[in-house]
PDB file of N, CA, C and O in Angstrom:
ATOM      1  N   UNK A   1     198.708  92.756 166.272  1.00  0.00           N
ATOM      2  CA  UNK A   1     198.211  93.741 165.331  1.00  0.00           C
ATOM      3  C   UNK A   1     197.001  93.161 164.593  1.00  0.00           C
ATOM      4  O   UNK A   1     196.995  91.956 164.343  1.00  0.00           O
ATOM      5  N   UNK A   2     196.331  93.669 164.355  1.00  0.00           N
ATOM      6  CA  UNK A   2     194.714  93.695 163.629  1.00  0.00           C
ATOM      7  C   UNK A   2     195.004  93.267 162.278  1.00  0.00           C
ATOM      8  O   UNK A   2     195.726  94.124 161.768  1.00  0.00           O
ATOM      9  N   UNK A   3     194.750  92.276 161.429  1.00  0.00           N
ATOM     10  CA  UNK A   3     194.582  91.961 160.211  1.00  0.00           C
ATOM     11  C   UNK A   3     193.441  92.858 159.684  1.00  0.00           C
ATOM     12  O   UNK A   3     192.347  93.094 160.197  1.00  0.00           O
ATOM     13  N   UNK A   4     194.179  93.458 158.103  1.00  0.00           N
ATOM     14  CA  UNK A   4     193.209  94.292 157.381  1.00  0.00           C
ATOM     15  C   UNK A   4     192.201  93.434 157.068  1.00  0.00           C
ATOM     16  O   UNK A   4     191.400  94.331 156.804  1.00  0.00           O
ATOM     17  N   UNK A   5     191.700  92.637 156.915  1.00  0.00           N
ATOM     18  CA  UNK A   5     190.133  91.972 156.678  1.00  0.00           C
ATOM     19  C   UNK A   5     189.257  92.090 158.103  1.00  0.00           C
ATOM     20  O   UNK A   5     188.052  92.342 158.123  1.00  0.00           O
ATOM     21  N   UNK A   6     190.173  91.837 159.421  1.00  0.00           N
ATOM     22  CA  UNK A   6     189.617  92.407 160.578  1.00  0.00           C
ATOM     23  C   UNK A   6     189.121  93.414 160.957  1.00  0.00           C
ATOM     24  O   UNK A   6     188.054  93.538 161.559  1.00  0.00           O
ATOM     25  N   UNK A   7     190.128  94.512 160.515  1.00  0.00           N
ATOM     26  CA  UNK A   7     189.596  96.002 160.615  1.00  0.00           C
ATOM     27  C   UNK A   7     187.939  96.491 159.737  1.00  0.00           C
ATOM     28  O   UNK A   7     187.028  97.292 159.946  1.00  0.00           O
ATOM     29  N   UNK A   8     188.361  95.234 158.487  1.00  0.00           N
ATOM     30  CA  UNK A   8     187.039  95.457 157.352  1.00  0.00           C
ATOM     31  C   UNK A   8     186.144  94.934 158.244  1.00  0.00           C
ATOM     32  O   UNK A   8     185.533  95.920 158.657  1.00  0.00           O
ATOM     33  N   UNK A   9     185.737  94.022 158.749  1.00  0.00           N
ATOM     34  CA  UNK A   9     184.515  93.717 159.220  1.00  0.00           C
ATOM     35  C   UNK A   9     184.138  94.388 160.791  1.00  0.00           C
ATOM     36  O   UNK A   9     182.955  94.481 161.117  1.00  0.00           O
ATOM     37  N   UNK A  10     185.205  94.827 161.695  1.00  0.00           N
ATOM     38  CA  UNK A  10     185.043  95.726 162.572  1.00  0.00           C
ATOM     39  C   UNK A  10     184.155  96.817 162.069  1.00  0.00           C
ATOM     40  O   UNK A  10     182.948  96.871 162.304  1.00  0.00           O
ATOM     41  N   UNK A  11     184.660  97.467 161.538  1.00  0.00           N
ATOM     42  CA  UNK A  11     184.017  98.650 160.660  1.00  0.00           C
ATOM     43  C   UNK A  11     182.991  98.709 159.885  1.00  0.00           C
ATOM     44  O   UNK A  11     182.357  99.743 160.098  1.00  0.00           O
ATOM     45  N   UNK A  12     182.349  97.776 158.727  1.00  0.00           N
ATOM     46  CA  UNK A  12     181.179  97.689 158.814  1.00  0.00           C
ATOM     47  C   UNK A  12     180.460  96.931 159.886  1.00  0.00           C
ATOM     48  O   UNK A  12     179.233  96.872 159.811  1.00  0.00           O
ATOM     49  N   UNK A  13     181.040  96.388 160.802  1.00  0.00           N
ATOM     50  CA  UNK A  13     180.117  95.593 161.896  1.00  0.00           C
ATOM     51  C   UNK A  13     179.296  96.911 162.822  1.00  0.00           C
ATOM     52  O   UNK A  13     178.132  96.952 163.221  1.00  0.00           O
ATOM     53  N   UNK A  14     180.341  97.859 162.957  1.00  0.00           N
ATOM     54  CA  UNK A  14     179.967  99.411 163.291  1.00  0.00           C
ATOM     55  C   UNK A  14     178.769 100.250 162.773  1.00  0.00           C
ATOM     56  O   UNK A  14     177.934 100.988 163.295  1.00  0.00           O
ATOM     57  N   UNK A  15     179.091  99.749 161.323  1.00  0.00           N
ATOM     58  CA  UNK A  15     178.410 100.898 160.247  1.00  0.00           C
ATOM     59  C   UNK A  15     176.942 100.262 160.486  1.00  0.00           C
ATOM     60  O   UNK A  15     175.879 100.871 160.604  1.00  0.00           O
ATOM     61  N   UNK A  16     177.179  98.855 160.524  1.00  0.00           N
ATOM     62  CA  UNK A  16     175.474  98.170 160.401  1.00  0.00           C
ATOM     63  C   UNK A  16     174.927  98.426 161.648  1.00  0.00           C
ATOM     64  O   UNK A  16     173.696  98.453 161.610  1.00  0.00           O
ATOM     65  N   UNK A  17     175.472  98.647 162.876  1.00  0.00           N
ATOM     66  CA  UNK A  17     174.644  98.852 164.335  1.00  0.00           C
ATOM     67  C   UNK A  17     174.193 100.351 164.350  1.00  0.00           C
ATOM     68  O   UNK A  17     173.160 100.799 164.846  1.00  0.00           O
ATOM     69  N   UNK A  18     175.141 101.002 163.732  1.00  0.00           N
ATOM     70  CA  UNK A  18     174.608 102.324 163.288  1.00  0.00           C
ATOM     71  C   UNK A  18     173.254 102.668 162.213  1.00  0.00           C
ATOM     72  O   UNK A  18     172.276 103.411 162.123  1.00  0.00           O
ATOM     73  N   UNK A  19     173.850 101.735 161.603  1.00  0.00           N
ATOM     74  CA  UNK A  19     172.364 101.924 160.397  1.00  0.00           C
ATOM     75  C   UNK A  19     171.055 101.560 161.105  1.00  0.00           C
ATOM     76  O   UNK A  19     169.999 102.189 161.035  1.00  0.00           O
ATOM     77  N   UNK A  20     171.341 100.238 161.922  1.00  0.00           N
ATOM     78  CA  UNK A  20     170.022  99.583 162.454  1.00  0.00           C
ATOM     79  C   UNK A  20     169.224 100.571 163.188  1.00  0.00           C
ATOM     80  O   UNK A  20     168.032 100.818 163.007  1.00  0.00           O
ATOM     81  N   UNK A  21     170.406 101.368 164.449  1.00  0.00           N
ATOM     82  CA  UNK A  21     169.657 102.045 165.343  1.00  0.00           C
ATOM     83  C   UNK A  21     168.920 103.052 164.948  1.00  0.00           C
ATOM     84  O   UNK A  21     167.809 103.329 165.402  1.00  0.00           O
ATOM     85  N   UNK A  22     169.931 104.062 163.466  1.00  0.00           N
ATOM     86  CA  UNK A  22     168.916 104.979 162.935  1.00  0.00           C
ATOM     87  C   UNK A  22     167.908 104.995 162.153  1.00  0.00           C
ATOM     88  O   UNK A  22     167.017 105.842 162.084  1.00  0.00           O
ATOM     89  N   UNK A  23     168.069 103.914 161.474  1.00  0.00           N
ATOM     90  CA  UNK A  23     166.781 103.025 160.681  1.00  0.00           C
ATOM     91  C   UNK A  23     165.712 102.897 161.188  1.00  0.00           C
ATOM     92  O   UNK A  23     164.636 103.285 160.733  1.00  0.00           O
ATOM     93  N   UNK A  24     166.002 102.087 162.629  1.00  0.00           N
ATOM     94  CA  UNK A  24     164.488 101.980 162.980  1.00  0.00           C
ATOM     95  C   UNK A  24     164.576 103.401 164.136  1.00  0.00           C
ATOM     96  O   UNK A  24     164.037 103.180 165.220  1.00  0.00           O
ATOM     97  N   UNK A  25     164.939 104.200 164.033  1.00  0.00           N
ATOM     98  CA  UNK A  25     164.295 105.339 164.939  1.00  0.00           C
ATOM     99  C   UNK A  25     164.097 106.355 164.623  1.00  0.00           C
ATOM    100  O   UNK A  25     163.536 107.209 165.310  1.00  0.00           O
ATOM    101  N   UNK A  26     164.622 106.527 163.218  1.00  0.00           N
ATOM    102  CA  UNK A  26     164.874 107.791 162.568  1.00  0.00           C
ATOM    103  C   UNK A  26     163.539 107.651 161.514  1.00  0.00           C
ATOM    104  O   UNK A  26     163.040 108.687 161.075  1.00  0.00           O
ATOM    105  N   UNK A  27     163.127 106.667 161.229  1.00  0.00           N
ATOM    106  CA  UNK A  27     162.380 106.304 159.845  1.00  0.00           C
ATOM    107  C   UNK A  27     161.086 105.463 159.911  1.00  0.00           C
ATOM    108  O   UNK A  27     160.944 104.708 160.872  1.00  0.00           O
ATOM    109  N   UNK A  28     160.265 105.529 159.091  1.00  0.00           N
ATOM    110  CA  UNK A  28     159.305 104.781 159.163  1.00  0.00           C
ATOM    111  C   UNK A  28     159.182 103.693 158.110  1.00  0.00           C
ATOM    112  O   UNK A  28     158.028 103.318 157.902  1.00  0.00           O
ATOM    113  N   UNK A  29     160.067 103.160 157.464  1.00  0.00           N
ATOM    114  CA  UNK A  29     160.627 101.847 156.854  1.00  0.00           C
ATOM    115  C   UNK A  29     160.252 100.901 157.591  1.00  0.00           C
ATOM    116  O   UNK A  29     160.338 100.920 158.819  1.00  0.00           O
ATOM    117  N   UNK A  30     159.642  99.658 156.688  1.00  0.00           N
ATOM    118  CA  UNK A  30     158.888  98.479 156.761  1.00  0.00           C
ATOM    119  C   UNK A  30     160.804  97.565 157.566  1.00  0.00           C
ATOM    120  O   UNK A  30     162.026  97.718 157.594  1.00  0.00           O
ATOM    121  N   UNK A  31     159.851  96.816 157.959  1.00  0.00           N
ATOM    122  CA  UNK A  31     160.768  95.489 159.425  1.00  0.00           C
ATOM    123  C   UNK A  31     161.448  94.776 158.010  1.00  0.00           C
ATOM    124  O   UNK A  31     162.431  94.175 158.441  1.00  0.00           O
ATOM    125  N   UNK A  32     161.392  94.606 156.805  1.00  0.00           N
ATOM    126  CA  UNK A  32     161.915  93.990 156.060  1.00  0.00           C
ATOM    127  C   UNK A  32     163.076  94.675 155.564  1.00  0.00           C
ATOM    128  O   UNK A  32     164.151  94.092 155.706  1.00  0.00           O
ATOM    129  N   UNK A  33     163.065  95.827 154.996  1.00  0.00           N
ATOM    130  CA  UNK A  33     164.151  96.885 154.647  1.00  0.00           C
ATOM    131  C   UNK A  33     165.452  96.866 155.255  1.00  0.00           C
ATOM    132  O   UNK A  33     166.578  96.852 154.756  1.00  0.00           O
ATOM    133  N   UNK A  34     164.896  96.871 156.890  1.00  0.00           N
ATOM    134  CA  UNK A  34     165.890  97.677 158.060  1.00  0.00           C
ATOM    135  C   UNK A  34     167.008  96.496 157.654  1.00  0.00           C
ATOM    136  O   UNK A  34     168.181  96.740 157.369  1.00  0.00           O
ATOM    137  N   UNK A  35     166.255  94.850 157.695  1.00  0.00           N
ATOM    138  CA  UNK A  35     166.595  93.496 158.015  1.00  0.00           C
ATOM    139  C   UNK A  35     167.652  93.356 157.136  1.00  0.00           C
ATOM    140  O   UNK A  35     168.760  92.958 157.495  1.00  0.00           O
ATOM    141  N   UNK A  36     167.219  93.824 155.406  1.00  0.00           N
ATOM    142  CA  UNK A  36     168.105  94.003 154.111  1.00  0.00           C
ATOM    143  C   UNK A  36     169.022  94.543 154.207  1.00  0.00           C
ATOM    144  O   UNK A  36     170.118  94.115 153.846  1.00  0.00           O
ATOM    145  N   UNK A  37     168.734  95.984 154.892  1.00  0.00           N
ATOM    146  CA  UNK A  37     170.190  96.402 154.771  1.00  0.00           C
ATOM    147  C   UNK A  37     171.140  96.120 155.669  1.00  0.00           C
ATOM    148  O   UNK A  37     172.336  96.376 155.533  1.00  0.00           O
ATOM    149  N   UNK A  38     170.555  95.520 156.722  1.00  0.00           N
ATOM    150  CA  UNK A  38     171.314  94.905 157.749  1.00  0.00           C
ATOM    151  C   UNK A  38     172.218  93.410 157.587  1.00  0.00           C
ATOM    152  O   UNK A  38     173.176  92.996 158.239  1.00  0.00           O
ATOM    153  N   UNK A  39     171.541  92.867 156.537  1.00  0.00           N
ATOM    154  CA  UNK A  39     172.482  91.727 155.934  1.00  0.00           C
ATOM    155  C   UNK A  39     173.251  91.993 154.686  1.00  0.00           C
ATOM    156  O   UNK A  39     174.221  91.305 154.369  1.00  0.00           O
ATOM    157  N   UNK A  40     172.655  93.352 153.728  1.00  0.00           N
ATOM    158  CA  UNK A  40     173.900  93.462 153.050  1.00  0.00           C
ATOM    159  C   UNK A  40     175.117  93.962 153.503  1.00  0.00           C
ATOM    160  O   UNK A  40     176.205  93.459 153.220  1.00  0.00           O
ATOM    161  N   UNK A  41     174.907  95.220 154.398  1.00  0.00           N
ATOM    162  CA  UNK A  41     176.269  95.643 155.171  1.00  0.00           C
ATOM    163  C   UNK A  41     177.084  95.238 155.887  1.00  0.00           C
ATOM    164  O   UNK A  41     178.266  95.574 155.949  1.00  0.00           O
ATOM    165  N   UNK A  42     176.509  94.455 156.513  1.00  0.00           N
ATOM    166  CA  UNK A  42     177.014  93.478 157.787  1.00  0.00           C
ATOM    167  C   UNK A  42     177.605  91.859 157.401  1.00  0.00           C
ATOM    168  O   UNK A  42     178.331  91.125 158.071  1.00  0.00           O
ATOM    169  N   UNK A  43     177.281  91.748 156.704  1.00  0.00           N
ATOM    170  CA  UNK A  43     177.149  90.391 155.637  1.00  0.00           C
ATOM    171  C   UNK A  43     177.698  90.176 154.470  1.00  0.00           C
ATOM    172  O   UNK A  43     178.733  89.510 154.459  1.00  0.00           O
ATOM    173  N   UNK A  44     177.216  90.620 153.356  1.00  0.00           N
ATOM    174  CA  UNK A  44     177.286  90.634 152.507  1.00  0.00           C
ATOM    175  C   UNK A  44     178.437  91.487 151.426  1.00  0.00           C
ATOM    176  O   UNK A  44     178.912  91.208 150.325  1.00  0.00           O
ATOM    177  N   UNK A  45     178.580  92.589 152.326  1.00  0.00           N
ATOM    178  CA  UNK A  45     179.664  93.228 152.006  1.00  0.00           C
ATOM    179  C   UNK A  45     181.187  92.980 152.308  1.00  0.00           C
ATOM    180  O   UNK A  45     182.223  93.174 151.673  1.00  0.00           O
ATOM    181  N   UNK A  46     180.836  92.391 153.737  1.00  0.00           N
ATOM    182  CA  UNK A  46     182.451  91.998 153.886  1.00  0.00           C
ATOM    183  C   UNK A  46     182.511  91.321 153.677  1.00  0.00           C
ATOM    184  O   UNK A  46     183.537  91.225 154.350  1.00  0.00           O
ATOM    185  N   UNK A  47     182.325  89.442 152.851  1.00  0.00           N
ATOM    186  CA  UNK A  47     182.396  88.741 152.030  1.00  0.00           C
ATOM    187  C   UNK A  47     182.991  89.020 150.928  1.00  0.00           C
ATOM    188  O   UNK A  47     184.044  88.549 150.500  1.00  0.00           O
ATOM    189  N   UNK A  48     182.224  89.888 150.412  1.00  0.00           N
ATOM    190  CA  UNK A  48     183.039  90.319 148.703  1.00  0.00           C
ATOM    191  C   UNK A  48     184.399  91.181 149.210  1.00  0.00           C
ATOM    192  O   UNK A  48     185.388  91.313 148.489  1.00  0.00           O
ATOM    193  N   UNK A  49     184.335  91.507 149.994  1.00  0.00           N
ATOM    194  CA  UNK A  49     185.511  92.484 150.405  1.00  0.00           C
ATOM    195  C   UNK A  49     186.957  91.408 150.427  1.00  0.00           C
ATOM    196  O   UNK A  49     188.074  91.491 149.915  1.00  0.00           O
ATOM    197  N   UNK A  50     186.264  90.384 151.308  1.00  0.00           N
ATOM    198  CA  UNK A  50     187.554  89.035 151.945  1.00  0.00           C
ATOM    199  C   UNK A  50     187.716  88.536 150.166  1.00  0.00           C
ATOM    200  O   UNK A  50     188.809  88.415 149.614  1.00  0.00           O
ATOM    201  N   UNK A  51     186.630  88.344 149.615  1.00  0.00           N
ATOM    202  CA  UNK A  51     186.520  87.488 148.696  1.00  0.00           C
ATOM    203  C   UNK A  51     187.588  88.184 147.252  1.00  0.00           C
ATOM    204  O   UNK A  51     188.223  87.536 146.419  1.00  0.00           O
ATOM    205  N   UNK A  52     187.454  89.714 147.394  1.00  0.00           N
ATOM    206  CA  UNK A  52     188.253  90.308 146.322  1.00  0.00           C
ATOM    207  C   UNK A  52     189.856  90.340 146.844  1.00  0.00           C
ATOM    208  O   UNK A  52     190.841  90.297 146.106  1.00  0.00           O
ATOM    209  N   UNK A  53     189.853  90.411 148.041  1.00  0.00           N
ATOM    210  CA  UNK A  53     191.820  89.931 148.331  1.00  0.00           C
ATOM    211  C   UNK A  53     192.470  89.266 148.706  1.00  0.00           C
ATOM    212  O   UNK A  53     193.463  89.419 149.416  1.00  0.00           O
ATOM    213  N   UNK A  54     191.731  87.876 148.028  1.00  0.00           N
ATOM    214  CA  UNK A  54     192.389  86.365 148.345  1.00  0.00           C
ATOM    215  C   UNK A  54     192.499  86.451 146.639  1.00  0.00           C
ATOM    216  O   UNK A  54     192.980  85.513 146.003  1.00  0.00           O
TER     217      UNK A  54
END
């Protein structure tokens, strides 16, 4: 069975390949932006996520 911190980073690991692809195809946003939000979602978020239920 899948540990809930697993499922957390499955799922935004999802959300960020999603963001990337529509980011850069949908938009005309600078190569730095796409990169940002691609390390806060992917990154940065599920950290604090692990980090708030230990």
């Amino acid at each position: 069975m899948i540990s809930h911190e697993n499922e957390v980073m499955i799922l935004l690991g999802v959300a960020t390949v999603i963001l990337l692809v529509s980011m850069s195809s949908f938009t005309d946003l600078p190569t730095w932006i796409t990169i940002a939000v691609v390390i806060v979602v992917g990154v940065l978020i599920p950290q604090l996520i692990s980090r708030k239920e230990e």
